[in-house]
C-alpha positions as CSV (number, residue, x, y, z in Angstrom):
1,X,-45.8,38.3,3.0
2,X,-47.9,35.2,2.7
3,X,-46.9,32.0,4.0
4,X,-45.2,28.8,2.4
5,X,-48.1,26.5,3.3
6,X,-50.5,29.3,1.9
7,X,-48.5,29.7,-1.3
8,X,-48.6,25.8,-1.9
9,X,-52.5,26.1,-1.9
10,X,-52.9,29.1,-3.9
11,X,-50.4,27.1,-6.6
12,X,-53.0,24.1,-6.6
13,X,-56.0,25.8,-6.7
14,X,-54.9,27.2,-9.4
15,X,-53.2,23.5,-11.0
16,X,-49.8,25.5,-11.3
17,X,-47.0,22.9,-10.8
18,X,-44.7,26.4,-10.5
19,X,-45.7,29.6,-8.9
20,X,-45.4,32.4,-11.1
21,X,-42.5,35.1,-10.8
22,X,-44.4,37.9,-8.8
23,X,-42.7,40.1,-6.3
24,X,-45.7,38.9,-3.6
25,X,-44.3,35.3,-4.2
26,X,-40.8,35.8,-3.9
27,X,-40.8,35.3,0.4
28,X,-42.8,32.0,-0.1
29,X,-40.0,30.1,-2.9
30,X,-37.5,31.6,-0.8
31,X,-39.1,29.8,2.6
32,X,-39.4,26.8,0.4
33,X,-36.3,26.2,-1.5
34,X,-34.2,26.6,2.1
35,X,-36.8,24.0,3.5
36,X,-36.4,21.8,0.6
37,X,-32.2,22.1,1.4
38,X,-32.8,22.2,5.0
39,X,-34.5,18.2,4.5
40,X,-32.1,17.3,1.5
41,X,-29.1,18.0,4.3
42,X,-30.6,16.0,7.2
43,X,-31.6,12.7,4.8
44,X,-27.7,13.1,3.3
45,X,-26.2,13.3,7.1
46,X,-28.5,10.5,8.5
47,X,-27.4,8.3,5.0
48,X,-23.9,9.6,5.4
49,X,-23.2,9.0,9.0
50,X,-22.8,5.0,8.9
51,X,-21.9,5.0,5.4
52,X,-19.1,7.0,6.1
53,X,-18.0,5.1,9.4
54,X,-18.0,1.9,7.4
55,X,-15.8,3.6,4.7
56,X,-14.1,5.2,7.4
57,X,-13.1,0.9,9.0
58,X,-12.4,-0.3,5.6
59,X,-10.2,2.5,4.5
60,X,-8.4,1.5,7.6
61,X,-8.1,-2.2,7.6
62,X,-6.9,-2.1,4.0
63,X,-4.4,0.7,5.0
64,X,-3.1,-2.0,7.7
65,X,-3.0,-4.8,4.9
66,X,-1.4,-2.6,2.5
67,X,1.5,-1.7,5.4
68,X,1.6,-5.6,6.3
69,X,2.2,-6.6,2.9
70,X,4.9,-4.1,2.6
71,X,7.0,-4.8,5.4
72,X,6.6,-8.3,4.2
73,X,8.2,-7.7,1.0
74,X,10.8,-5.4,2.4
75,X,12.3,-8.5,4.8
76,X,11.5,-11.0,2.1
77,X,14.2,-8.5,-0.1
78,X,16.4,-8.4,2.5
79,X,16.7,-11.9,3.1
80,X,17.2,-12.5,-0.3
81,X,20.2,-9.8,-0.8
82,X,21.6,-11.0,2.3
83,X,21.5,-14.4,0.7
84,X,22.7,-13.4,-3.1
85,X,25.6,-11.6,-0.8
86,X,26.7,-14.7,0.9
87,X,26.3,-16.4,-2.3
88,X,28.8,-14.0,-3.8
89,X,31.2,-13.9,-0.9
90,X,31.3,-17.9,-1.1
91,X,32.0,-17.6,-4.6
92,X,34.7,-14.6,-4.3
93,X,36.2,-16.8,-1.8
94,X,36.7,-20.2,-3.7
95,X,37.8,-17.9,-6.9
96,X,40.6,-16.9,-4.6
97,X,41.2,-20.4,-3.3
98,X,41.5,-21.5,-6.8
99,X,44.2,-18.6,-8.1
100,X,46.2,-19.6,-5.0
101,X,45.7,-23.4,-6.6
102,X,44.5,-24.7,-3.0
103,X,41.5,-26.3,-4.9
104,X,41.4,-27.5,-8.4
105,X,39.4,-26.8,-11.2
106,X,37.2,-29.5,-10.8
107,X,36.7,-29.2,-7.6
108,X,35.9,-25.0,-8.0
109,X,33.4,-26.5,-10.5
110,X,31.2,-28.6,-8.1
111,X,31.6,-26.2,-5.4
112,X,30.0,-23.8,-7.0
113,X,27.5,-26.0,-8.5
114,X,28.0,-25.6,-12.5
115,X,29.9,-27.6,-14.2
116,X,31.5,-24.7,-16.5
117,X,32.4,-27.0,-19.3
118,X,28.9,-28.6,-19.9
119,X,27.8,-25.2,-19.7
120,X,29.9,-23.7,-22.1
121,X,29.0,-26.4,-24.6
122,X,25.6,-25.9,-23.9
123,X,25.6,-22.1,-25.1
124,X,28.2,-22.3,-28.1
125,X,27.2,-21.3,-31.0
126,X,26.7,-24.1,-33.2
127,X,28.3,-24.0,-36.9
128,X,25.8,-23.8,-39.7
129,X,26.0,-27.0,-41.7
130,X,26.7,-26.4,-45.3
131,X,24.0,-26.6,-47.9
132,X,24.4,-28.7,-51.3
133,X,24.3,-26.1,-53.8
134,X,21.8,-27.5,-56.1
135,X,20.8,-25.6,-59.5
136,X,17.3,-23.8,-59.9
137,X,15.4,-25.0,-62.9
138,X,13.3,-23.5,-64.6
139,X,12.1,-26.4,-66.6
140,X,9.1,-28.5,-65.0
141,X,11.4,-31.8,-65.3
142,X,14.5,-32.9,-66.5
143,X,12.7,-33.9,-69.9
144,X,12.4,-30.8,-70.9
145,X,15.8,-29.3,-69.8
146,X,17.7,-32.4,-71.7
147,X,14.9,-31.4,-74.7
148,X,15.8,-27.7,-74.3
149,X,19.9,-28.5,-74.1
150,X,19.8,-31.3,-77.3
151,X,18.5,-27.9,-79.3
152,X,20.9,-25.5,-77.8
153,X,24.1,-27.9,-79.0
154,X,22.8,-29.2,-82.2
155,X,20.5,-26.7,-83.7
156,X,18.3,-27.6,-86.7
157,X,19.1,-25.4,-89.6
């Protein structure tokens, strides 16, 4: 067969941007198209290489922030149900202390740090005040109403 390099002339001395398809021709876009793939590989692994590395160190780090964060939140949510479970115990305790009347009311009330009373007055419902029924007229003024109503009671015969 004829060469790649030989096949690259004959297609410009003859200004073809695209050999033919002849069965002499086959061996030379063969030999070319694994060259062009052979290059196109070796630019993509040189690009690739650092690229990949650097992806590579980022993926990482953020990996290690992402795990930081989490444990972070995980002790932060432990502290705090350890703390809403003191709270509660606290609370359980005084409730018992004030059934058994060892504390009083009062008392119950500041310990736990609401004053129940204030609260509950705070969140009752308040009673709608009652409207003034007034009549709807459809007159424009009273002129014309006491006009209309002189009419209705002494009519004109």
């Amino acid at each position: 067969g004829i060469n790649a390099e030989y096949g690259g002339k004959l297609a410009a001395e003859f200004c073809l941007l695209k050999l033919p398809k002849m069965p002499e021709l086959r061996d030379i876009k063969i030999e070319y198209q694994q060259r062009i793939e052979k290059m196109k590989k070796e630019t993509k692994k040189r690009s690739e290489a650092p690229v990949k590395e650097n992806q590579k160190r980022k993926r990482e780090k953020f990996e290690k922030e992402q795990a930081k964060r989490k444990k972070e939140e995980e002790q932060e949510a432990e502290e705090d149900d350890e703390e809403e479970e003191d709270d509660i115990d606290n609370d359980y305790k005084l409730l018992k202390q004030l059934k058994k009347k060892k504390i009083s009311e009062t008392d119950f009330d500041k310990m736990i740090g609401a004053d129940l009373d204030n609260l509950y007055k705070e969140n009752k419902p308040k009673k709608k005040a009652k409207k003034n029924k007034q009549k709807t007229s459809c007159f424009r003024n009273q002129a014309q109403e006491e006009e209309v109503q002189s009419q209705v009671n002494h009519p004109t015969g």
